[in-house]
C-alpha beads as a LAMMPS data file, in Angstrom:
LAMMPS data file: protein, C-alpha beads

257 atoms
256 bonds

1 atom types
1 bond types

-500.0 500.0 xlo xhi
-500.0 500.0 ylo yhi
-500.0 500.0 zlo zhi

Masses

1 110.0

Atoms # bond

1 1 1 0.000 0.000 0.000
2 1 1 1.149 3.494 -0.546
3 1 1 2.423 5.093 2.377
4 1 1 0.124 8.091 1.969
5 1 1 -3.233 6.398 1.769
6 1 1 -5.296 4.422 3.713
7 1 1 -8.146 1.493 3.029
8 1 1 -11.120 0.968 6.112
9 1 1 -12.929 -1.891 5.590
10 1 1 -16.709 -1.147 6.252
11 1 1 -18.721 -3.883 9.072
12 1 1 -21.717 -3.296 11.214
13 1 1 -19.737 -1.247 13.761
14 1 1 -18.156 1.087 11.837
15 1 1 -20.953 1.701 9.151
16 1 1 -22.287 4.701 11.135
17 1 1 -18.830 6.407 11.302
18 1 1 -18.244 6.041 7.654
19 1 1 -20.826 7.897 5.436
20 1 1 -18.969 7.664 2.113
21 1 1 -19.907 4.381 2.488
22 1 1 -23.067 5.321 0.571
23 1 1 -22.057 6.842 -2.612
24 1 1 -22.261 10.932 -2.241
25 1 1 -26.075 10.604 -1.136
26 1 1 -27.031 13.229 1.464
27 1 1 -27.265 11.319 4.778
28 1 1 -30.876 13.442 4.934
29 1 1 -32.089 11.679 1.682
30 1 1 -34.715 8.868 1.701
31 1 1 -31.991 6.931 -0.501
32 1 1 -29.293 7.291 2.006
33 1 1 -31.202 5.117 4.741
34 1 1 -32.283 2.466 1.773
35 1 1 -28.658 1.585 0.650
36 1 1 -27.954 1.401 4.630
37 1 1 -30.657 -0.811 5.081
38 1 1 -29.006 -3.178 1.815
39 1 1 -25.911 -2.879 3.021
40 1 1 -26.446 -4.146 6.769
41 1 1 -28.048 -7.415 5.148
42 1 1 -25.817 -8.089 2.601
43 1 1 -23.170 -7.974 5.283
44 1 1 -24.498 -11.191 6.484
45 1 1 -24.060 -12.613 2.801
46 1 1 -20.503 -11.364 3.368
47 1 1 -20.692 -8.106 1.032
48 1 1 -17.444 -6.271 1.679
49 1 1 -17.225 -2.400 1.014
50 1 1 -13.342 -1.016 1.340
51 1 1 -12.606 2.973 1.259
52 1 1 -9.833 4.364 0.479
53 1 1 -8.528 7.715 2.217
54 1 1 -5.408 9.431 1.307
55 1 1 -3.407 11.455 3.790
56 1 1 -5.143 14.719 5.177
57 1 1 -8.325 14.437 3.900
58 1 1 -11.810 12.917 5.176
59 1 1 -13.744 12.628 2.236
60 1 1 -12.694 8.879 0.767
61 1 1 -10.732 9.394 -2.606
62 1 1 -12.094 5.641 -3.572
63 1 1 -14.930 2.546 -3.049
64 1 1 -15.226 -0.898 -3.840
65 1 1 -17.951 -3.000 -3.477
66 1 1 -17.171 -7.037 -3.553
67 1 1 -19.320 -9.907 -2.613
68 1 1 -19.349 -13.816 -3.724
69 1 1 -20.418 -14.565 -7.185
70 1 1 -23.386 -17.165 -5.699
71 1 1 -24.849 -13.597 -3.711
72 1 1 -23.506 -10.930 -6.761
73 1 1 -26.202 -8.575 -7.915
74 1 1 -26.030 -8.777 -11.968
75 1 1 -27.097 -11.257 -14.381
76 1 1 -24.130 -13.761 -14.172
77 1 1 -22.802 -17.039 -12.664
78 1 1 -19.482 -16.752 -10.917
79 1 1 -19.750 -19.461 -8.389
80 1 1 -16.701 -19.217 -6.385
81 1 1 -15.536 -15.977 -7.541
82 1 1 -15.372 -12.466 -5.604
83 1 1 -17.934 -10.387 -7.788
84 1 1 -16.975 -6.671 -8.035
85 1 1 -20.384 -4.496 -8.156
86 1 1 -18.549 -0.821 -8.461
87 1 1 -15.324 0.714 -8.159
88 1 1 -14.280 4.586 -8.322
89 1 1 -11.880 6.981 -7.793
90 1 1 -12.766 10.747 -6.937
91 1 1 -12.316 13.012 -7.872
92 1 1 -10.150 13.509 -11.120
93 1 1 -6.937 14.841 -9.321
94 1 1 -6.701 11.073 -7.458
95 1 1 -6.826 9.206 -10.724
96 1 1 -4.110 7.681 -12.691
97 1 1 -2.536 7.534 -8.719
98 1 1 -2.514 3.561 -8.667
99 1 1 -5.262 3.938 -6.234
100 1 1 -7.564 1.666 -8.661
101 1 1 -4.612 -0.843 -8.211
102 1 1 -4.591 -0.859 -4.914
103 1 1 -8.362 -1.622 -4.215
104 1 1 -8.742 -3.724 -6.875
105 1 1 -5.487 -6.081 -5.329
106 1 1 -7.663 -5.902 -1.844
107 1 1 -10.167 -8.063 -3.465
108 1 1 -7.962 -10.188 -4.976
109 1 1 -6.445 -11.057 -1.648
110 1 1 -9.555 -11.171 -0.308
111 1 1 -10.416 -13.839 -2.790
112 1 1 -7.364 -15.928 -2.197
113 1 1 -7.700 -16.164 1.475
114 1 1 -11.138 -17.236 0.961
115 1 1 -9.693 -19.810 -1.450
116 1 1 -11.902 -18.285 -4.092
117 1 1 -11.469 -19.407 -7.902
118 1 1 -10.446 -15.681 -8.540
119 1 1 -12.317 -12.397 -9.222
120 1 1 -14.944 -11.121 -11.697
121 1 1 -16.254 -7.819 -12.795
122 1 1 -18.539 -6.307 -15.205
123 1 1 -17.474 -3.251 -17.529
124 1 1 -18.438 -1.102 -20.224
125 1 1 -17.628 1.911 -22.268
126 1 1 -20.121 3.185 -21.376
127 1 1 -21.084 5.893 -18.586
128 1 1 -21.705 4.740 -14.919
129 1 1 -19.929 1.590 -14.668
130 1 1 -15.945 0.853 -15.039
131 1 1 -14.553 0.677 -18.029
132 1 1 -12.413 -2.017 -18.624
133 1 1 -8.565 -0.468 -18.951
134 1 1 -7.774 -0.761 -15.389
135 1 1 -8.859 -4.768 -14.840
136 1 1 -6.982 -5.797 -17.923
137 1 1 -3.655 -3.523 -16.620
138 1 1 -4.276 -5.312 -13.154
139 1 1 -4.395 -8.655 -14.972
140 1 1 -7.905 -9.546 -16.156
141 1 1 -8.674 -11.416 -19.603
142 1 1 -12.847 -11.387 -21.013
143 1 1 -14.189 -14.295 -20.449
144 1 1 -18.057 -13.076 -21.929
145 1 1 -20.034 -10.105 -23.756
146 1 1 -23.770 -9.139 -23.853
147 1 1 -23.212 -7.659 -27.050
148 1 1 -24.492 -4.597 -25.579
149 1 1 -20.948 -2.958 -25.128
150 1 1 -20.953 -4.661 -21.642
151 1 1 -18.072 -7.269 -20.884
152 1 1 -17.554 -10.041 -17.902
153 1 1 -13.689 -9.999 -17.021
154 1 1 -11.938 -12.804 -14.430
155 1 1 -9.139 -12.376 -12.736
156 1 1 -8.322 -16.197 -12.233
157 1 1 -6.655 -17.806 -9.384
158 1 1 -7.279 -21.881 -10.208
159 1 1 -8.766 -24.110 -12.744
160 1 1 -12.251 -24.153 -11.160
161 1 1 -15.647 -22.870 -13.410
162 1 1 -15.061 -19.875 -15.619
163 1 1 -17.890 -17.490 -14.725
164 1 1 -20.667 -16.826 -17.276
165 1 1 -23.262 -14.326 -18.628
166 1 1 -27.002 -15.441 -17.283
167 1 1 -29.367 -15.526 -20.523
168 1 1 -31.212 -12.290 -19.319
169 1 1 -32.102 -11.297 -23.020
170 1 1 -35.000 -14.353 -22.773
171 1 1 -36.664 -12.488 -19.959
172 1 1 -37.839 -9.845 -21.934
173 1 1 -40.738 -10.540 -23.518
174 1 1 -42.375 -10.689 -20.281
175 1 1 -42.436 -7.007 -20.055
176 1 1 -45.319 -5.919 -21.807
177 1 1 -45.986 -2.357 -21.727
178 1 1 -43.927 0.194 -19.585
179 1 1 -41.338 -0.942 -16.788
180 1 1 -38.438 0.023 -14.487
181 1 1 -37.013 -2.993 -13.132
182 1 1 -34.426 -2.302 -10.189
183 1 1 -32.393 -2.384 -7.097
184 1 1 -31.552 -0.727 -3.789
185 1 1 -27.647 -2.066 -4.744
186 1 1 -26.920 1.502 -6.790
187 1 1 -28.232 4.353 -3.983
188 1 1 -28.368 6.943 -6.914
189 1 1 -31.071 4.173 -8.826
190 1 1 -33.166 4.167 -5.362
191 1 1 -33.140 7.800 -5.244
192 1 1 -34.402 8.116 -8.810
193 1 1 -37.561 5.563 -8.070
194 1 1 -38.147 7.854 -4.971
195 1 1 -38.254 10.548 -7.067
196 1 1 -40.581 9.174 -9.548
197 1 1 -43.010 8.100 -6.982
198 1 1 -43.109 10.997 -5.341
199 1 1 -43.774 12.813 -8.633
200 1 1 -46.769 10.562 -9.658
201 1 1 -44.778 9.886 -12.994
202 1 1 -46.126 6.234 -12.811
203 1 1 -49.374 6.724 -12.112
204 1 1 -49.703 9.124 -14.925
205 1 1 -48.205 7.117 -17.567
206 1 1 -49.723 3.986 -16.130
207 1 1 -46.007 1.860 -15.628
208 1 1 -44.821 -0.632 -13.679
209 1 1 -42.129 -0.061 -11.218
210 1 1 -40.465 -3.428 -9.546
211 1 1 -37.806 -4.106 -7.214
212 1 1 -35.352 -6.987 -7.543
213 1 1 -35.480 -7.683 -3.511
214 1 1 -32.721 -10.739 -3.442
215 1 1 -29.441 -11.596 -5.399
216 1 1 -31.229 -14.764 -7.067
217 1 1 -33.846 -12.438 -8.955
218 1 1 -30.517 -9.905 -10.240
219 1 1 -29.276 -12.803 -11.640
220 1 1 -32.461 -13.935 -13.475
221 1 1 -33.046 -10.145 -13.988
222 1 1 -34.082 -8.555 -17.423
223 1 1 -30.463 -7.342 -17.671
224 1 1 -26.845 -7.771 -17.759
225 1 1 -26.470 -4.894 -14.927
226 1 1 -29.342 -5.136 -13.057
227 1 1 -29.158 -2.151 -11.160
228 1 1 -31.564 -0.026 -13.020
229 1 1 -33.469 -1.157 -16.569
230 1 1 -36.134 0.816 -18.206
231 1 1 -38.407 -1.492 -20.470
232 1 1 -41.040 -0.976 -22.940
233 1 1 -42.751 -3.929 -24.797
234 1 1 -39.859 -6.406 -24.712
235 1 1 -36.977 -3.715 -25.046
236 1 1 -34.814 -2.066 -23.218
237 1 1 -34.526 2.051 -23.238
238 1 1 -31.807 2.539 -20.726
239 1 1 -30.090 -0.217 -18.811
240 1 1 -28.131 1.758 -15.786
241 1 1 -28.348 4.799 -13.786
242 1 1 -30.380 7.698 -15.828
243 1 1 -31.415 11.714 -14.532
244 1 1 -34.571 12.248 -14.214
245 1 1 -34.034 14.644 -17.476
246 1 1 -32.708 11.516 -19.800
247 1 1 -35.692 9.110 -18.749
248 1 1 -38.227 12.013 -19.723
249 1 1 -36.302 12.713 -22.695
250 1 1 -36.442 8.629 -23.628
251 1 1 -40.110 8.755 -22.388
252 1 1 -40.759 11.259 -25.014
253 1 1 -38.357 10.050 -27.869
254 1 1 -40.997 6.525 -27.162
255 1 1 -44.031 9.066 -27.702
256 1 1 -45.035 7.959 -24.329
257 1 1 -45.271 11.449 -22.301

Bonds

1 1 1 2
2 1 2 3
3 1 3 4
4 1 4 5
5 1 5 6
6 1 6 7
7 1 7 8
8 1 8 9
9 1 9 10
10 1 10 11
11 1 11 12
12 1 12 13
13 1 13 14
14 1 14 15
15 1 15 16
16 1 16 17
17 1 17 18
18 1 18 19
19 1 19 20
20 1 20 21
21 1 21 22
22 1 22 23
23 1 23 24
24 1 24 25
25 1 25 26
26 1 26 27
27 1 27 28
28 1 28 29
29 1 29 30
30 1 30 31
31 1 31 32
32 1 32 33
33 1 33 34
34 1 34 35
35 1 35 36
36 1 36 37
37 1 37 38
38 1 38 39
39 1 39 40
40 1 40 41
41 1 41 42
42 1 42 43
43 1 43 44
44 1 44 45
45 1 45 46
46 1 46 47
47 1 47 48
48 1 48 49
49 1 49 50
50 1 50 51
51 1 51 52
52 1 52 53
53 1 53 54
54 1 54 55
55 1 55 56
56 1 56 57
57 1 57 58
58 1 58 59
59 1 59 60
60 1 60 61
61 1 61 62
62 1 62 63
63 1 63 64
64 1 64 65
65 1 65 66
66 1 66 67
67 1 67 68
68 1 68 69
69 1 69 70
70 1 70 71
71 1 71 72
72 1 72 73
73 1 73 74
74 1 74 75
75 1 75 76
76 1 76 77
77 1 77 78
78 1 78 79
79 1 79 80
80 1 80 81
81 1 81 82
82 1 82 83
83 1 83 84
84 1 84 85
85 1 85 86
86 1 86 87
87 1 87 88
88 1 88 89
89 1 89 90
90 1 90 91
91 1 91 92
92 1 92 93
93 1 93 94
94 1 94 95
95 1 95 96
96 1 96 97
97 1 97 98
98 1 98 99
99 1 99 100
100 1 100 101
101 1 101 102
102 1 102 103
103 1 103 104
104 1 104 105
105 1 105 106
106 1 106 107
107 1 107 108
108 1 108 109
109 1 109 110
110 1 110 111
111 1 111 112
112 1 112 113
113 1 113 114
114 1 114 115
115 1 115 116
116 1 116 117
117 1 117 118
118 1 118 119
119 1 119 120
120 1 120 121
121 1 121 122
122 1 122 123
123 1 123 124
124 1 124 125
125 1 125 126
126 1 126 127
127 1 127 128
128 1 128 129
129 1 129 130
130 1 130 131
131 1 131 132
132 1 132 133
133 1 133 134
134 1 134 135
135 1 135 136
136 1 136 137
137 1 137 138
138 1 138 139
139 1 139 140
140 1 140 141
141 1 141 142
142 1 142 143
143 1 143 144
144 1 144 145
145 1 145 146
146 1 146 147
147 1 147 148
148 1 148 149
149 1 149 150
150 1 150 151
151 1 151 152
152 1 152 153
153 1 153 154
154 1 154 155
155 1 155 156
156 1 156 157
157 1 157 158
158 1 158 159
159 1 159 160
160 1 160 161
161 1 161 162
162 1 162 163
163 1 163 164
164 1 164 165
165 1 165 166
166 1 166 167
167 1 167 168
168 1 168 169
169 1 169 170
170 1 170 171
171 1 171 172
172 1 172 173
173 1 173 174
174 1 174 175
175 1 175 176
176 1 176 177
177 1 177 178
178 1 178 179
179 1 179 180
180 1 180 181
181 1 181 182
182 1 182 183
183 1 183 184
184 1 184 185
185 1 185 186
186 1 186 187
187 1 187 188
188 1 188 189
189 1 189 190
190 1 190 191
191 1 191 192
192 1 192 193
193 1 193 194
194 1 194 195
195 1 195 196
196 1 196 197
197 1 197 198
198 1 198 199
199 1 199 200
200 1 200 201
201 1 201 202
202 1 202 203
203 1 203 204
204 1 204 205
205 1 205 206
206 1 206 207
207 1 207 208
208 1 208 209
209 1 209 210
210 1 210 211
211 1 211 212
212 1 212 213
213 1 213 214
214 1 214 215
215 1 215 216
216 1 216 217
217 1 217 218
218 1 218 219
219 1 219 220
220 1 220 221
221 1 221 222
222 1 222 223
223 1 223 224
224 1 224 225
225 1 225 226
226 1 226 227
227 1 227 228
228 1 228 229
229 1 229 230
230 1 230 231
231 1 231 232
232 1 232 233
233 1 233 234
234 1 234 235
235 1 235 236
236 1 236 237
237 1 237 238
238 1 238 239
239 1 239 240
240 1 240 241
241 1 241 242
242 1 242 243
243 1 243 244
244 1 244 245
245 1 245 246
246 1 246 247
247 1 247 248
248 1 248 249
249 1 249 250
250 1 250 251
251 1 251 252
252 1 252 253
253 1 253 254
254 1 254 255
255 1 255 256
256 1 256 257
């Protein structure tokens, strides 16, 4: 580890004392007590969240989020792998520092102590998940695509089951009319179905909103990422975190609003 930075690694005791815990949320938003809530029982799953400080400051500089393929919240099967949900580094001035490295090697020990079959990761090119540069500098290969610009890289450790893409593409044509299929594992996606509940949006347009409440659902989910999908008739308008500005602006590209 760099001599000038430090890595906490979040539990039930210290979750309190570490609010960047939840990604840049106000503590007074409705969001900010829904990803606590997640958090606490996917502890017991054995979720681990690691910050990373760097000297003199107390806002955390970066986050990972890392839990066992068989509990990992996207459409995949990485049975005995660590699962990486998100990674960042904040803000610009503390990228290209090696501080990706350096979280992304805490999982990988974590996964050989726990004599996991190595690590696995989505990424994209696209905005608000990691894009794949940093995983294949630390020593990732692909191992699967959705065709969608979305990738599944492994960081292997043995010989044991390679992990896999889930067929997530079949489940769509049960989504007749309007839908936004989600999470509570993104607190920016809760925060947006708050909002749109509050606003009436729903009831206006006459859509369905549903929650993905266990790890076994994500997997059979409607999507690669799980997190956040907005579908109409069997296809998908946006699959990750949108602004409430972008999903009106799809809602009336779709002439539905």
């Amino acid at each position: 580890m760099k001599p000038d930075t430090e890595i906490v690694t979040i539990n039930r005791q210290n979750l309190a004392s570490y609010p960047d815990a939840v990604c840049f949320i106000n503590s007074k938003h409705p969001a900010h007590s829904l990803k606590i809530q997640w958090i606490e029982k996917q502890l017991e799953a054995g979720l681990r969240i690691k910050l990373l400080y760097t000297e003199g400051k107390k806002k955390a500089a970066g986050y990972i989020e890392y839990i066992r393929g068989e509990h990992a919240w996207r459409a995949v099967t990485a049975k005995n792998y660590m699962f990486i949900h998100c990674i960042y580094i904040y803000p610009n001035e503390n990228k290209k520092r090696g501080l990706g490295t350096l979280l992304i090697d805490e999982c990988i020990t974590d996964a050989r102590h726990n004599n996991c079959s190595g690590v696995a990761v989505i990424t994209s090119s696209r905005a608000f998940m990691a894009a794949n540069g940093l995983f294949l500098k630390c020593g990732f290969h692909p191992a699967d695509n959705d065709g969608r610009g979305n990738e599944l890289l492994i960081y292997k450790l043995n010989d044991g089951p390679v992990p896999v893409i889930n067929d997530w593409k079949s489940q769509l044509p049960m989504y007749k009319g309007l839908h936004i299929v989600y999470t509570r594992q993104c607190p920016w996606v809760a925060r947006l179905v708050e909002e749109i509940r509050e606003s009436g949006l729903h009831k206006r347009l006459n859509f369905n909103i549903t929650e993905l409440k266990t790890a076994r659902e994500a997997q059979n989910g409607p999507a690669l990422y799980t997190t956040l999908s907005v579908i109409y008739n069997g296809r998908i308008l946006a699959d990750r975190y949108i602004s409430p500005t972008r999903l009106n602006n799809i809602l009336k590209k779709e002439k539905l609003m």
